[in-house]
C-alpha positions as CSV (number, residue, x, y, z in Angstrom):
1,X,4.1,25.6,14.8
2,X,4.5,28.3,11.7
3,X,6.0,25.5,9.1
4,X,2.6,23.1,9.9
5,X,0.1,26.1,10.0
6,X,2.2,27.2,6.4
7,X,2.0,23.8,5.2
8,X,-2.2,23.1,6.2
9,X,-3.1,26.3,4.1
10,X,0.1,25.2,1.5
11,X,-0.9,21.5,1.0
12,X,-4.0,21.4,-1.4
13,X,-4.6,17.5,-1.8
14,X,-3.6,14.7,0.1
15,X,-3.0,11.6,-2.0
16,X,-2.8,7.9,-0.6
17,X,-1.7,5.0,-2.7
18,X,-3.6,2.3,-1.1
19,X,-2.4,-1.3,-1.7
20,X,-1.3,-4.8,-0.1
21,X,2.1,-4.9,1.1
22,X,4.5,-6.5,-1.0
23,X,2.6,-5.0,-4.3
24,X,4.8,-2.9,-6.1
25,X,3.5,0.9,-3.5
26,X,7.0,1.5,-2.2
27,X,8.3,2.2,-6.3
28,X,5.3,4.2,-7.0
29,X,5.9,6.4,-3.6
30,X,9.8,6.6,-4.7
31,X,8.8,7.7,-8.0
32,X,6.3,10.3,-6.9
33,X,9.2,11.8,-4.6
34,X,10.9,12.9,-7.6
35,X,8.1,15.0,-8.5
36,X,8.6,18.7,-8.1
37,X,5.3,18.9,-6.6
38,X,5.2,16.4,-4.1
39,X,5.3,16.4,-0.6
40,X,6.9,12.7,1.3
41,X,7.5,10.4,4.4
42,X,11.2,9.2,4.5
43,X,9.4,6.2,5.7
44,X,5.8,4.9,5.4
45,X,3.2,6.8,7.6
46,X,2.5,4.0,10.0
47,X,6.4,4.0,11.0
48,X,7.1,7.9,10.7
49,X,7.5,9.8,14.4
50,X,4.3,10.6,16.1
51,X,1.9,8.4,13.9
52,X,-1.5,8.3,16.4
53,X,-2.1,4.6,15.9
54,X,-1.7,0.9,15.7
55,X,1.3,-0.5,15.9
56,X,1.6,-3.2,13.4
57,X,4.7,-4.6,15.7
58,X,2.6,-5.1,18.8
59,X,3.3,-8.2,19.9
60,X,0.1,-8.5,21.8
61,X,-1.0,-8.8,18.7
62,X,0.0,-11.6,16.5
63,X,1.1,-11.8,12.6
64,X,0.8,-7.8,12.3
65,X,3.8,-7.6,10.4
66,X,2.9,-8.4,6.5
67,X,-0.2,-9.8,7.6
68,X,-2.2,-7.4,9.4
69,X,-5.5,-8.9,7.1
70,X,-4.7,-12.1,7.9
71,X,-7.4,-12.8,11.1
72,X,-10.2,-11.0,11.7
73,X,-9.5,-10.5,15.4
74,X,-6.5,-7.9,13.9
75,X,-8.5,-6.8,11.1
76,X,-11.4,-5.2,13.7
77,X,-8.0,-4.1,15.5
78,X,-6.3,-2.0,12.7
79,X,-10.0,-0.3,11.8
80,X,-10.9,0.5,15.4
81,X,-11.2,4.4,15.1
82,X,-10.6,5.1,18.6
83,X,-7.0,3.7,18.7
84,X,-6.2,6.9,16.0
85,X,-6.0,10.3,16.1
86,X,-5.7,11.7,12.4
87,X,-4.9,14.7,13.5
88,X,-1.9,14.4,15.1
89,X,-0.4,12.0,12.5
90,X,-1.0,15.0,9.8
91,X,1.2,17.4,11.9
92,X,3.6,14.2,12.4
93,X,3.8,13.7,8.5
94,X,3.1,17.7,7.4
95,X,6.3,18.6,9.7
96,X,8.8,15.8,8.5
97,X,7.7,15.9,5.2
98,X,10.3,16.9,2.5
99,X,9.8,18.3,-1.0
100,X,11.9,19.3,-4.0
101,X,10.2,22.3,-4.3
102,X,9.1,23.7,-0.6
103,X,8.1,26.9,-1.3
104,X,5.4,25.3,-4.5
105,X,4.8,21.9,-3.6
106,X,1.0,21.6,-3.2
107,X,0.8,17.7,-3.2
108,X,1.2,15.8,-0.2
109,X,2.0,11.9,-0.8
110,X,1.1,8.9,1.7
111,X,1.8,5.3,1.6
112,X,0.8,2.5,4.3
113,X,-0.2,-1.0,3.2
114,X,-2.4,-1.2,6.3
115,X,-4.1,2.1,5.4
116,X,-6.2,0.1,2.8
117,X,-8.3,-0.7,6.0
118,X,-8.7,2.7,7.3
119,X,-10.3,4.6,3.5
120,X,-13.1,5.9,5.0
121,X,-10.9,7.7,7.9
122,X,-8.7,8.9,5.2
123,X,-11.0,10.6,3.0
124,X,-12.8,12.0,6.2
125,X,-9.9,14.2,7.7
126,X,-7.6,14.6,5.0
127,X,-8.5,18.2,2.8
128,X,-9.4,16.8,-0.7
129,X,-7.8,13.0,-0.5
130,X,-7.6,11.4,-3.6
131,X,-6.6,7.3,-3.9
132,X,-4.3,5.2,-6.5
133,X,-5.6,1.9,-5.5
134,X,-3.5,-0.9,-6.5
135,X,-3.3,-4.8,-6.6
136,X,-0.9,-7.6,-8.1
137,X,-1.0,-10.6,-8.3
138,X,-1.9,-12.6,-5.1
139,X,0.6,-15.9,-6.0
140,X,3.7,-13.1,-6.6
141,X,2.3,-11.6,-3.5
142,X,2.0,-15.0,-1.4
143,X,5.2,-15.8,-2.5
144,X,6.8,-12.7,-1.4
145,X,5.4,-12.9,2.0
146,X,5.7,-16.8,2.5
147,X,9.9,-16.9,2.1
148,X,9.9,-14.2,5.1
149,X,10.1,-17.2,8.0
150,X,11.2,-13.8,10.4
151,X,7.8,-13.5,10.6
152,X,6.9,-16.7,12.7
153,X,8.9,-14.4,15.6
154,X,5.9,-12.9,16.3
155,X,3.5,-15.8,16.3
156,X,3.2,-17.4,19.1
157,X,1.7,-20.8,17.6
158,X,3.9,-23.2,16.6
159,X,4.4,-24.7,12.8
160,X,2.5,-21.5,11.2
161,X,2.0,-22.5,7.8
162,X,3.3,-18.8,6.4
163,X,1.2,-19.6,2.8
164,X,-2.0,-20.3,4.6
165,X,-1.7,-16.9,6.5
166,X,-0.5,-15.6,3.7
167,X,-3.2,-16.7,1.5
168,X,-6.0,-15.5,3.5
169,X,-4.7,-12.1,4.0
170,X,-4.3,-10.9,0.4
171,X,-8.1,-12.8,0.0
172,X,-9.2,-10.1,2.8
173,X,-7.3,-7.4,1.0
174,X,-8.7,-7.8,-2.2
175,X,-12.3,-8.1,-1.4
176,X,-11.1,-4.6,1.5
177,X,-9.9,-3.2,-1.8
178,X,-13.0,-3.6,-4.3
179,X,-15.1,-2.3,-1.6
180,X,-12.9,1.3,-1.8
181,X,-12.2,1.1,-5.4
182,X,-16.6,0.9,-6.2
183,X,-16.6,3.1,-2.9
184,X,-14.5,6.3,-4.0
185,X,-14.3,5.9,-7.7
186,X,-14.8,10.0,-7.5
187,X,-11.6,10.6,-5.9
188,X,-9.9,7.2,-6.9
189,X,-8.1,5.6,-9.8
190,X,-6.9,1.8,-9.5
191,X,-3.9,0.4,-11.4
192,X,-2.5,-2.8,-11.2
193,X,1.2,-3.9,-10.7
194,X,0.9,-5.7,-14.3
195,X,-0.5,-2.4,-15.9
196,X,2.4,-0.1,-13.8
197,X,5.7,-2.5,-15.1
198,X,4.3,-3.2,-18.5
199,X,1.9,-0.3,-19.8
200,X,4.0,2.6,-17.6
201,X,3.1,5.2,-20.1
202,X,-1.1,4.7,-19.5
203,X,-0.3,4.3,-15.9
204,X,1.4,7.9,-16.1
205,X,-2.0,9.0,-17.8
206,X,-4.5,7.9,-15.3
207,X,-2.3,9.2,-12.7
208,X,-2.2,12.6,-13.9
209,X,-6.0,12.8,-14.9
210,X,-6.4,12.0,-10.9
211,X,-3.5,14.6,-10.1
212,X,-3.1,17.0,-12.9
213,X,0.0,18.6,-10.4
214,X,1.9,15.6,-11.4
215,X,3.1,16.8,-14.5
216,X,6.7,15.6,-14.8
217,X,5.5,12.0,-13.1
218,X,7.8,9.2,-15.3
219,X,7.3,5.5,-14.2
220,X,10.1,4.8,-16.5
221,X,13.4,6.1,-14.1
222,X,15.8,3.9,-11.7
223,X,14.6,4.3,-8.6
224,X,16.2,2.6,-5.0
225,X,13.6,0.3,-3.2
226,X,14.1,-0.6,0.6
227,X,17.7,-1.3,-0.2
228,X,17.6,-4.1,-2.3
229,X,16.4,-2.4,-5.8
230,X,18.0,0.2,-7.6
231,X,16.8,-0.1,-11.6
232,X,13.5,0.7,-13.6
233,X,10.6,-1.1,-12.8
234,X,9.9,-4.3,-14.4
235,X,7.4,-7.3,-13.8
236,X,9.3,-9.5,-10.9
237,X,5.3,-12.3,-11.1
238,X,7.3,-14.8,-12.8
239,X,10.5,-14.4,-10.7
240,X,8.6,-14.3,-7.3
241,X,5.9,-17.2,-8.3
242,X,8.8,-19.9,-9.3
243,X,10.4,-19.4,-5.8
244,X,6.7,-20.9,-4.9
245,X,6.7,-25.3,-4.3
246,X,4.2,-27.8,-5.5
247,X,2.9,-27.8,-2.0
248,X,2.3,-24.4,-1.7
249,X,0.9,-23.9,-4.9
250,X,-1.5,-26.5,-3.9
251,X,-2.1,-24.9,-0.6
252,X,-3.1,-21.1,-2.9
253,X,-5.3,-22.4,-4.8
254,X,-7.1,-24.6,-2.4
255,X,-8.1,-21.4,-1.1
256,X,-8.5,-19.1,-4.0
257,X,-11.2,-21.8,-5.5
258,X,-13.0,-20.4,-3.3
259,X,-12.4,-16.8,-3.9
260,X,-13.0,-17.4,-8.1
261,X,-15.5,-13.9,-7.9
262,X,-12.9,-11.6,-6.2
263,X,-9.9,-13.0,-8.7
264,X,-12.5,-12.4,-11.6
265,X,-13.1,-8.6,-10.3
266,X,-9.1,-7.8,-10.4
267,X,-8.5,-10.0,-13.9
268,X,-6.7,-12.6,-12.0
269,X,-7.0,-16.7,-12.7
270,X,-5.7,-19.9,-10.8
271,X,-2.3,-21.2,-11.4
């Protein structure tokens, strides 16, 4: 395959922004699209043509969908390195991949939410991975995931309680993700969804120091997301968190109490 042998000895860093679903990853990928030296996935890795993996829509395998980090029984599933085959995925992604600039492009960009499980796999057979680790705030995330009842198609239980599961999986994401951020602080920078909306110009900074290529990276553009935003990125925390009830406000915290030491880590407090 000339175009993936041209692209292995063409492609000089892989870099995977590694973040909870629902969490702000799907602007930054668009963003970094736009850069001339990027290479990109239409769609995420997970759900691009001849991925080697898990499927996050097995239905043998409950609550995948948005909440792959919900049970323990699927997180063991999703890190299980003999259901992957890394190499086969990079010549899935290296020969769909599109670029501005083909013939330059040196930069090869990667987003899957459940990939945040799998850093250690990553940084092993990717050439020189580097990681933008992000978080946001886990009552705007909740709340995002908890109004999507299409998820209860693939639970089999009945009366799932979509905040609880909801709840539980950004707990298990956030104490995943300090684990890689004090694990590959080398080849890693974390930002937060507050720091990207409101201080875009520092989040632009960090970025490049991690990937000087990124020179024309701008945070501050209109940029489409999953077909229901098209403008410049701003904070949605407020809008998302008032769509949350009494109830389920009371249901969070009940089990971020618990969780005060990860919430401290990441600058977060209880509502």
């Amino acid at each position: 395959m000339p175009r993936y042998s041209t692209l292995l000895n063409q492609i000089k860093s892989n870099v995977f922004i590694i973040c909870p679903n629902n969490s702000g990853s799907t602007f930054l990928k668009n963003v970094l699209a736009t850069c001339k030296q990027t290479w990109n996935l239409k769609a995420e890795g997970q759900n691009t043509f001849g991925f080697s993996g898990p499927n996050r829509y097995n239905k043998t395998k409950p609550y995948a969908p948005l909440l792959w980090a919900s049970k323990e029984s699927l997180i063991q599933y999703f890190i299980n390195p003999e259901l992957y085959n890394w190499e086969e995925s990079k010549r899935a992604w290296y020969l769909q991949a599109f670029s501005r600039s083909p013939n330059t492009a040196t930069i090869f960009i990667e987003k899957s939410p459940p990939f945040l499980l799998n850093v250690p796999a990553l940084n092993q057979y990717f050439n020189n991975a580097k990681f933008i680790f992000m978080v946001r705030n886990p009552y705007a995330v909740i709340a995002s995931i908890a109004k999507r009842n299409c998820l209860k198609k693939y639970m089999p239980e009945k009366n799932i309680d979509l905040t609880h599961l909801a709840t539980q999986h950004i707990i298990n994401c956030f104490h995943y993700q300090r684990e890689n951020i004090e694990r590959y602080n080398h080849n890693g920078i974390f930002i937060k969804y507050e720091s990207m909306c409101n201080k875009h110009l520092e989040t632009e900074i960090k970025i490049k120091k991690l990937v000087p290529e990124l020179d024309d990276l701008n945070l501050h553009q209109k940029i489409a997301v999953k077909g229901i935003y098209n403008e410049t990125l701003r904070n949605m925390n407020e809008q998302q968190i008032n769509t949350l009830t009494e109830q389920q406000l009371e249901t969070i915290s009940n089990l971020l109490i618990h969780e005060e030491d990860i919430l401290h880590y990441f600058d977060y407090q209880l509502l």
